[in-house]
C-alpha positions in Angstrom: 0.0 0.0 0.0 1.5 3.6 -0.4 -0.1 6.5 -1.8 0.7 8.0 -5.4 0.9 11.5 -7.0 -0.5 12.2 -10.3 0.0 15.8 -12.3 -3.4 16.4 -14.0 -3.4 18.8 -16.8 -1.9 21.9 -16.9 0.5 20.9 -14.4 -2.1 21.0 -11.6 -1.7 18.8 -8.8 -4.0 16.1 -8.1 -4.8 15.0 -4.4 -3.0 12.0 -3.2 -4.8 8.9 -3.4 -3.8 6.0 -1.1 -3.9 2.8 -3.5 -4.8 -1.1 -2.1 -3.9 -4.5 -3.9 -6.1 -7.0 -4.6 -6.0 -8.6 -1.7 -6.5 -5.8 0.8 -9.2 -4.5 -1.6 -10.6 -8.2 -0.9 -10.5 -7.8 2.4 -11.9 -4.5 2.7 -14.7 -5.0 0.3 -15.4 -8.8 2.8 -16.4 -6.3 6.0 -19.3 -4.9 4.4 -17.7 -1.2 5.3 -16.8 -0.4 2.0 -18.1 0.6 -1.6 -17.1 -0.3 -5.0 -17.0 2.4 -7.2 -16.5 1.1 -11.0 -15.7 3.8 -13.0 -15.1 2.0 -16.3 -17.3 2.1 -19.0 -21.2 0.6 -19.3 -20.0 -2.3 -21.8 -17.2 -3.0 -19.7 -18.9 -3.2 -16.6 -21.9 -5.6 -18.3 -19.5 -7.6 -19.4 -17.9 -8.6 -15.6 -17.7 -6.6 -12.4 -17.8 -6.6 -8.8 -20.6 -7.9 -6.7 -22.1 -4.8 -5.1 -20.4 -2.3 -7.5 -22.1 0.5 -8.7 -20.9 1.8 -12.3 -20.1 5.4 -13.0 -18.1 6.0 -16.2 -15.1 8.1 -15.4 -15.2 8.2 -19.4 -18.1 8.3 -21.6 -16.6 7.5 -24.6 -13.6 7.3 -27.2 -13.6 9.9 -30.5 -12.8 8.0 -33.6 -9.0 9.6 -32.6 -8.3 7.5 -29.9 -9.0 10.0 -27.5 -11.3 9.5 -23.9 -14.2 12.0 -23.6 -14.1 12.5 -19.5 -17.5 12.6 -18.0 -18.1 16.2 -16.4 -20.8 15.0 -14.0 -18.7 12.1 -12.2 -18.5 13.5 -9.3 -21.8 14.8 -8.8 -22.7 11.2 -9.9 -20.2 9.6 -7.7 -22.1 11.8 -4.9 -25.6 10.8 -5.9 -24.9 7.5 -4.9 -22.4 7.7 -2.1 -21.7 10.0 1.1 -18.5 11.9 1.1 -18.0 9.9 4.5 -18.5 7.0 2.5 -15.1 4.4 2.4 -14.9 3.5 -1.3 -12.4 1.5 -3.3 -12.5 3.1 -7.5 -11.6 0.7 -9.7 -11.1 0.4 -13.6 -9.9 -2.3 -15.7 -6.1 -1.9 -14.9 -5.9 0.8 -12.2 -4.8 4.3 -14.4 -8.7 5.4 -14.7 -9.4 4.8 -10.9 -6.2 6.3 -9.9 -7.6 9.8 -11.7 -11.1 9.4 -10.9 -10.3 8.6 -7.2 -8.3 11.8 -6.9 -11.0 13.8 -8.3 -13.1 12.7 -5.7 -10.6 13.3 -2.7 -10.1 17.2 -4.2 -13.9 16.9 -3.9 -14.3 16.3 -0.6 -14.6 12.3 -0.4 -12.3 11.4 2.7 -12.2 7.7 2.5 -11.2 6.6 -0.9 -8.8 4.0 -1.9 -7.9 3.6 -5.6 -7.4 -0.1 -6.3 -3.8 -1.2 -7.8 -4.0 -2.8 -11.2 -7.6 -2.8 -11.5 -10.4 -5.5 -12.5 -7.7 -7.6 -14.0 -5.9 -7.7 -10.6 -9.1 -8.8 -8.5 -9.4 -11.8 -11.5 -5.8 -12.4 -11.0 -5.7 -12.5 -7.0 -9.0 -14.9 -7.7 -7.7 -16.8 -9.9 -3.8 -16.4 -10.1 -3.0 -19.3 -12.4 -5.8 -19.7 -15.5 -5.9 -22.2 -17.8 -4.8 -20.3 -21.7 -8.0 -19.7 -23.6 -7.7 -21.8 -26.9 -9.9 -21.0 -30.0 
């Protein structure tokens, strides 16, 4: 565990966000104390997720460039659903989405939020650490 510092744009600094693994995201998520906040997109989240995770995009969408179009009411979203007292682990598929959209919610006011280390993939990993290769 350790926390990380991420530069948003224009060189503004981002709150620090205290990150879990798998494990301790596991074990946090088994007392019943804390939410799952999935902030990947809706056809990611159908396809697999959390049990008990509420999905708000920290993206909407991708421009035919390749380039993420950031959903301006996250937060507000984030709050509809969720006290800022609230403990909440963000997760994304591999932990880079989270990381930003958990820091927008710390410089937002959320106290207790833990951005989880390596994402979806790394709660299917610490699950199931050695899968059988997927043959066509």
């Amino acid at each position: 565990m350790g926390s990380l510092r991420s530069s948003g744009s224009a060189g503004s600094e981002k709150a620090s966000v205290e990150s879990v693994d798998a494990d301790a995201a596991c074990a946090l998520l088994s007392t019943g104390q804390y939410g799952y906040v999935d902030v990947r997109m809706w056809e990611d989240f159908d396809a697999g997720h959390v049990a008990g995770a509420r999905n708000v995009p920290y993206y909407l969408s991708v421009t035919p460039h390749g380039r993420p179009e950031k959903n301006d009411r996250f937060v507000d979203q984030v709050a509809a659903l969720h006290g800022k007292e609230d403990r909440l682990i963000v997760g994304c598929r591999s932990g880079v989405r989270s990381r930003l959209a958990a820091a927008d919610l710390v410089d937002a006011g959320f106290t207790n939020v833990k951005n989880l280390e390596g994402g979806y993939l790394s709660l299917l990993k610490s699950v199931n650490p050695h899968p059988t290769a997927y043959q066509r």
